[in-house]
C-alpha positions in Angstrom: 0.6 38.2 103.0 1.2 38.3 99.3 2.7 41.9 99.2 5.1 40.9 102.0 6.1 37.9 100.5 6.7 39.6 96.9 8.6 42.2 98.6 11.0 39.8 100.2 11.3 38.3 97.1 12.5 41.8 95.2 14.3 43.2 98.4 11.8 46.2 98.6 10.8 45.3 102.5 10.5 49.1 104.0 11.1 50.8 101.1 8.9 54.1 99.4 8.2 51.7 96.5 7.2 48.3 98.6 4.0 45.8 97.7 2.9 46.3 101.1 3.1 50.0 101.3 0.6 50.0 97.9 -1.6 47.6 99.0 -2.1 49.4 102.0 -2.7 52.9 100.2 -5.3 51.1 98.6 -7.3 49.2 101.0 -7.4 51.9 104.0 -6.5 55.1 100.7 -9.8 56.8 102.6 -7.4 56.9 105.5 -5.4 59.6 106.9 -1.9 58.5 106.8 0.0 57.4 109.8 -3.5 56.1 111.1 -3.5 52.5 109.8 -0.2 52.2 111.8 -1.7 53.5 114.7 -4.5 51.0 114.7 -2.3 47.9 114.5 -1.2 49.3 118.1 -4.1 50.1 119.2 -5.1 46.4 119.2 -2.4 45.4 121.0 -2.2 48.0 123.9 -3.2 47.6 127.5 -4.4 51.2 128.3 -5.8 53.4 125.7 -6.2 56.8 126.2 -8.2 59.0 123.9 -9.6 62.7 123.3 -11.3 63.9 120.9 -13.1 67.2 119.6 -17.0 67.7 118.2 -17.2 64.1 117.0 -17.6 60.9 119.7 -14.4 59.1 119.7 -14.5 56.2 117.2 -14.0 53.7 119.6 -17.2 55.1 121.0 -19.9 55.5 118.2 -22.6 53.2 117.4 -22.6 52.2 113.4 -25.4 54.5 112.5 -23.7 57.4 114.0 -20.1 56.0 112.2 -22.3 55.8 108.9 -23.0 59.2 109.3 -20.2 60.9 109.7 -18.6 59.4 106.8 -21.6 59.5 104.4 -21.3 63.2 105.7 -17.8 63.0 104.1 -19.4 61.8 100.6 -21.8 64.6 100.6 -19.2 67.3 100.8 -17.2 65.2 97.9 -14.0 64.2 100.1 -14.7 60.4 99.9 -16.9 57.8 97.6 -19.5 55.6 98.9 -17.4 52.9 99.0 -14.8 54.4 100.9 -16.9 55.6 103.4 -18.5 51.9 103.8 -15.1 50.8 104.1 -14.5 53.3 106.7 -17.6 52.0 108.9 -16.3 48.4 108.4 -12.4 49.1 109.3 -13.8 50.9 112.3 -15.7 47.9 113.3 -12.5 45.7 113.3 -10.9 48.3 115.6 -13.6 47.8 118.2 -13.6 44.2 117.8 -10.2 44.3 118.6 -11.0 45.7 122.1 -13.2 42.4 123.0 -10.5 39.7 124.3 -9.7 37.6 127.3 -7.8 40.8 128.9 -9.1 43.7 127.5 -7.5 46.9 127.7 -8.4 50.3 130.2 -9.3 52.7 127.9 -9.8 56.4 129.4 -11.6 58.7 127.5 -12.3 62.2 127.7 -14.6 64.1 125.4 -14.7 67.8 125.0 -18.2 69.1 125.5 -19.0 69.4 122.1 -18.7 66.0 121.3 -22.6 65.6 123.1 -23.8 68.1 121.5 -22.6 68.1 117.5 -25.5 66.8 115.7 -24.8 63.8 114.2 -27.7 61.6 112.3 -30.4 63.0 113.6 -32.7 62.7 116.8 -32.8 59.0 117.0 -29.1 58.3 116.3 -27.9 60.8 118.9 -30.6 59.3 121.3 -28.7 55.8 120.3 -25.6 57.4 120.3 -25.8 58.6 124.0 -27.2 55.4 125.3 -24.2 53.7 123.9 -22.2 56.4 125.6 -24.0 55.1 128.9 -23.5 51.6 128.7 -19.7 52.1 127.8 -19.7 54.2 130.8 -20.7 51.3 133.3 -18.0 48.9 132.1 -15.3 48.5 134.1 -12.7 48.7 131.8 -14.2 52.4 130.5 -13.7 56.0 132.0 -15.1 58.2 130.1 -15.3 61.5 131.2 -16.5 65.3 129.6 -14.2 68.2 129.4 -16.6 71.3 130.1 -16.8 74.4 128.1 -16.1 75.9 131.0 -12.3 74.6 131.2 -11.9 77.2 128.7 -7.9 77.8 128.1 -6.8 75.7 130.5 -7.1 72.6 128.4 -4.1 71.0 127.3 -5.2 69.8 123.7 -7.1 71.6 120.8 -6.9 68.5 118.2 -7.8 64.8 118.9 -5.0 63.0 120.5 -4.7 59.1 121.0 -2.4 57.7 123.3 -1.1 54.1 124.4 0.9 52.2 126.7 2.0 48.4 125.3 2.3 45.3 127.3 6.1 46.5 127.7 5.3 49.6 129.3 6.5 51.1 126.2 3.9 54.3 124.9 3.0 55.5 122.0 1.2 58.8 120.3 -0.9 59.3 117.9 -1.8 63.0 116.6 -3.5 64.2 113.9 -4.8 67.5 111.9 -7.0 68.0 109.2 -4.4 66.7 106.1 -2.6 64.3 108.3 -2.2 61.5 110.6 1.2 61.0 112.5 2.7 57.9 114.9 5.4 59.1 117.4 7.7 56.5 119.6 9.7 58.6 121.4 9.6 58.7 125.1 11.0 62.1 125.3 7.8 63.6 122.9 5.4 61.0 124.1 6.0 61.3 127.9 5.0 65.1 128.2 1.6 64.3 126.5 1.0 61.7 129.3 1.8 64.5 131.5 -0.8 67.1 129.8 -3.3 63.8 129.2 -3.3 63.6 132.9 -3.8 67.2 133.7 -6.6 67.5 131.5 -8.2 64.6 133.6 -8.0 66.2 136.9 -10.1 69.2 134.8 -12.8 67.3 133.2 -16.0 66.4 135.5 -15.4 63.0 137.0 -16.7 59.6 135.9 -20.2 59.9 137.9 -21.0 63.4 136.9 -19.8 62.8 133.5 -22.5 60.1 133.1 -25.2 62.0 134.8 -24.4 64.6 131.8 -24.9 62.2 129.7 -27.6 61.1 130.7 -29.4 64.3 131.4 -29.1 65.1 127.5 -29.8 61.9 126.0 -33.2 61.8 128.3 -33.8 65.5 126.7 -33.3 64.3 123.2 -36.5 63.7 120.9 
C-alpha cells in the first residue's frame, strides 16, 4: 500500500522505475517474472485450467513435496534458503485462495511423468499421491494423466496455465526455463483453449486417471 501511494505521490504509477514494481522484485525476486501477475488472476478466476510437465502442478503438491522442490533449487545454487521458504509460503497463499464460498473448476492434466519424477523421497511421494487422490474426489477437481503413450500428439511441451474470469474474459499464462509470460489477447489465448481441449479428449479420463493414481501410490514404499 505504501509503494502505491508513494508512487501516486511522484507520478511513477506504471512506469520501469515505480515503488510498486521494486517492492515486488523484492518480495516474490525468487519468482519468474510475469508469474506474480499471473497469480493475482488466478485468485480471482472461475475455471482454472492447468498442465504441467515432471513436477505436480503447484496447486496440487503437498508442503513437503513444495519444500522439496525448492530446497532442490538451493542445492544446485539457483535460489537461498530464504527464498525457497518464501516460495513454499507464496504457494500456500495461492491455494488458500482457491478455498471460498464459490470456488473455482479447476481442470488439470498432468503428463505422465509428473507421477513418476521422484520428488522427496518414498514417504513424500506416497503423501504426495494421496493428496493427488483426495483432490481427485472433489467436485470442483478434474484431474486427469496425459500418457506416455500420447506421444506427438500432445498439444503442449512446457507448462501452461489457463483462466477464464467471472467476465468470461481468459487469460494465459506460459512459461520456459528464464521466463514467465501473461497474455490477454483473445486472438492468442483462444487457440490454446482450443489445443487445452484437445489434449483432454487424449488424456485417460477422470476415473482411470485416479485408478493410475492410485495403483502407484499403493506400489510406493
Amino acid at each position: 500500500r505504501f509503494s502505491r501511494k508513494s508512487d501516486l505521490a511522484f507520478g511513477t504509477t506504471g512506469t520501469d522505475e515505480s515503488f510498486e514494481r521494486e517492492y515486488m522484485e523484492m518480495r516474490n525476486g525468487s519468482l519468474l517474472e510475469g508469474f506474480p501477475e499471473y497469480v493475482g488472476y488466478e485468485g480471482r478466476a472461475v475455471e482454472i485450467r492447468l498442465f504441467e510437465v515432471g513436477l505436480v502442478p503447484g496447486l496440487l503438491q503437498t508442503p513437503d513435496y513444495a519444500r522439496a522442490v525448492a530446497y532442490g533449487d538451493v542445492e544446485r545454487g539457483a535460489i537461498t534458503y530464504e527464498q525457497a521458504d518464501q516460495r513454499v509460503e507464496f504457494l500456500a497463499r495461492r491455494q488458500e485462495a482457491l478455498v471460498r464460498s464459490q470456488p473455482p473448476m479447476v481442470f488439470v492434466v498432468m503428463d505422465e511423468s509428473c507421477l513418476h519424477q521422484a520428488v522427496g523421497g518414498p514417504e513424500v511421494m506416497n503423501a504426495q499421491l494421496r493428496r493427488l487422490e483426495e483432490m481427485a474426489a472433489r467436485p470442483n477437481w478434474i484431474i486427469q494423466v496425459a500418457p506416455f503413450s500420447m506421444g506427438a500428439r500432445r498439444s503442449f511441451y512446457l507448462p501452461v496455465y489457463l483462466l477464464t474470469m467471472a467476465d468470461r474474459s481468459i487469460i494465459a499464462y506460459a512459461e520456459s526455463q528464464a521466463q514467465g509470460y501473461v497474455e490477454r489477447e483473445t486472438s492468442v489465448v483462444a487457440p490454446m483453449f482450443t489445443a487445452y481441449h484437445q489434449m483432454q479428449g487424449e488424456s485417460l479420463s477422470k476415473a482411470a486417471s485416479a485408478a493410475k493414481i492410485s495403483k502407484l501410490r499403493k506400489g510406493t514404499p
